[in-house]
N, C-alpha and C positions, 0 to 999 in steps of 0.2 A: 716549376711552381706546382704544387700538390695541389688538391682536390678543395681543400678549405681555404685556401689560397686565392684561388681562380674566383673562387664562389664570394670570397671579399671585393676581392678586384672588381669582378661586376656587380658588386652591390654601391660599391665607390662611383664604378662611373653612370651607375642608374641612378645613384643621389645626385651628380653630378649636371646630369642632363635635368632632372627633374628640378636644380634649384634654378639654371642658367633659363629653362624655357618659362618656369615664374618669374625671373625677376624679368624678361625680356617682357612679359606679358604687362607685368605691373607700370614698368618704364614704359610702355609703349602708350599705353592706358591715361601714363602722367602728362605724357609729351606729346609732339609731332613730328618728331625727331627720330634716327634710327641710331643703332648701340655704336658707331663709331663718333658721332655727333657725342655721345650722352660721357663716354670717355675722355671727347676730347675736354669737354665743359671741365669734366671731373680734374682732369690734368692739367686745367690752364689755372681751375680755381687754386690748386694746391701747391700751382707751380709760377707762381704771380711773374711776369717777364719774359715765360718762355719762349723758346724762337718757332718757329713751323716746323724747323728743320729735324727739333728734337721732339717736337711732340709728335711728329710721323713715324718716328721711330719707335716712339710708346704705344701708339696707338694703333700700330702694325700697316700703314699708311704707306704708297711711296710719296715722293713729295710733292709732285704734280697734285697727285690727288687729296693732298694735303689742305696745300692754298684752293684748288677748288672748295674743300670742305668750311674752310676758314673763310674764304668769301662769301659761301653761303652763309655760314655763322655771322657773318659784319653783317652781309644786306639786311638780314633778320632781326639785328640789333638783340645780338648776345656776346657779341664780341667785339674788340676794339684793337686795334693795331696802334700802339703807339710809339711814341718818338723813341730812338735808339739814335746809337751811336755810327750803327753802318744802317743805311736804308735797304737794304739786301736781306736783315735779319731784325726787324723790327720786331718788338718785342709783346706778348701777346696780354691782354688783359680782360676779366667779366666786365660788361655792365651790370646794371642792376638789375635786368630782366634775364641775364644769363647766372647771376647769384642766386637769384629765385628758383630758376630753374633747377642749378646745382640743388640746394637745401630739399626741394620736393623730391628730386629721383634720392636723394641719399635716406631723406626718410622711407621714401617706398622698396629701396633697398635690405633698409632695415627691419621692414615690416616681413618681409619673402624670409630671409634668413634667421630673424626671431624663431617664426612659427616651427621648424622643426627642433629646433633647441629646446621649444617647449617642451617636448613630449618626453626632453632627459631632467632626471634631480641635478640638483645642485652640485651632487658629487660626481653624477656622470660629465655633466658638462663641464668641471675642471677637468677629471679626464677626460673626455674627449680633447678641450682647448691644448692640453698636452702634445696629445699625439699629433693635433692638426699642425701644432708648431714644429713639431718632428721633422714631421713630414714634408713640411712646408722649406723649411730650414734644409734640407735634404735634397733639395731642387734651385734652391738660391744659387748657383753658379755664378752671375755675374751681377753688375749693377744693373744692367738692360733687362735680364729676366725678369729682376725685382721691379723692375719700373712698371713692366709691360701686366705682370700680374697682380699690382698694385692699382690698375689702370682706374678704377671703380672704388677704389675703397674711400672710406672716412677718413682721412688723416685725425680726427678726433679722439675714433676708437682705438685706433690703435698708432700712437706717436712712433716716431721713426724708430728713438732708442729700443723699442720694445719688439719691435717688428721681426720675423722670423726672417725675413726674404733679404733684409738690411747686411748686404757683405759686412763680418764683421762681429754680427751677435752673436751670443753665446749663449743665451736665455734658452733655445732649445734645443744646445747642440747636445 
């Protein structure tokens, strides 16, 4: 790696650090919760059914501490376990106080990541959006990656067909 190379590379992972310890700040600020909680919320809202099993795997969990997270999630009444087909893999759902929750972090999400887009035109922020898919699209290896770096995001902003990390797209190949 060259000299302007390197000097990118640490300017990527100083944006980096500096957007993750805003949004942790802003989330933290919204909730009472810490960023494996705020994921999990994120991944059950987007993923209506899903089991423990897979969303310990999204959420970089093992599974022990999965159900402990998930039971803290119930006792707090932001999550509900309901009926399935096997009781072993009960299928996971928001209440209404865990919906709330979802829609506040995903707006203060979008508040942290707004603010430095501000600072580009219109034309740098298509390129930029560009490259980010590039790039992004260039790391997609498998469906787990994409899940696990999807962990937080809007399914709004960005729908599945369009998604870089989505095995399959070609939008940014």
């Amino acid at each position: 790696m060259n000299k302007a190379d390197s000097r990118t590379a640490n300017l990527l992972g100083a944006l980096s650090l500096m957007m993750t310890d805003a949004m942790s700040k802003e989330l933290g600020a919204l909730t009472d919760i810490c960023d494996s909680d705020w994921a999990a919320l994120i991944v059950i809202e987007q993923n209506p059914g899903i089991t423990v099993d897979r969303l310990a795997r999204i959420v970089r969990l093992s599974q022990p501490g999965a159900v402990r997270m998930i039971n803290r999630l119930v006792e707090e009444g932001r999550v509900e376990r309901q009926q399935g087909a096997d009781r072993r893999a009960r299928p996971l759902a928001l209440t209404a106080e865990g919906q709330r929750m979802v829609r506040a972090m995903l707006l203060g999400r979008e508040k942290v990541l707004r603010e430095p887009l501000d600072a580009l035109s219109a034309d740098e922020r298509a390129t930029f959006t560009g490259l980010v898919e590039k790039m992004l699209h260039s790391l997609a290896t498998d469906e787990a990656t994409a899940d696990t770096a999807c962990r937080l995001c809007d399914d709004n902003s960005c729908p599945q067909e369009s998604c870089p990390l989505t095995p399959g797209c070609t939008r940014a190949a």
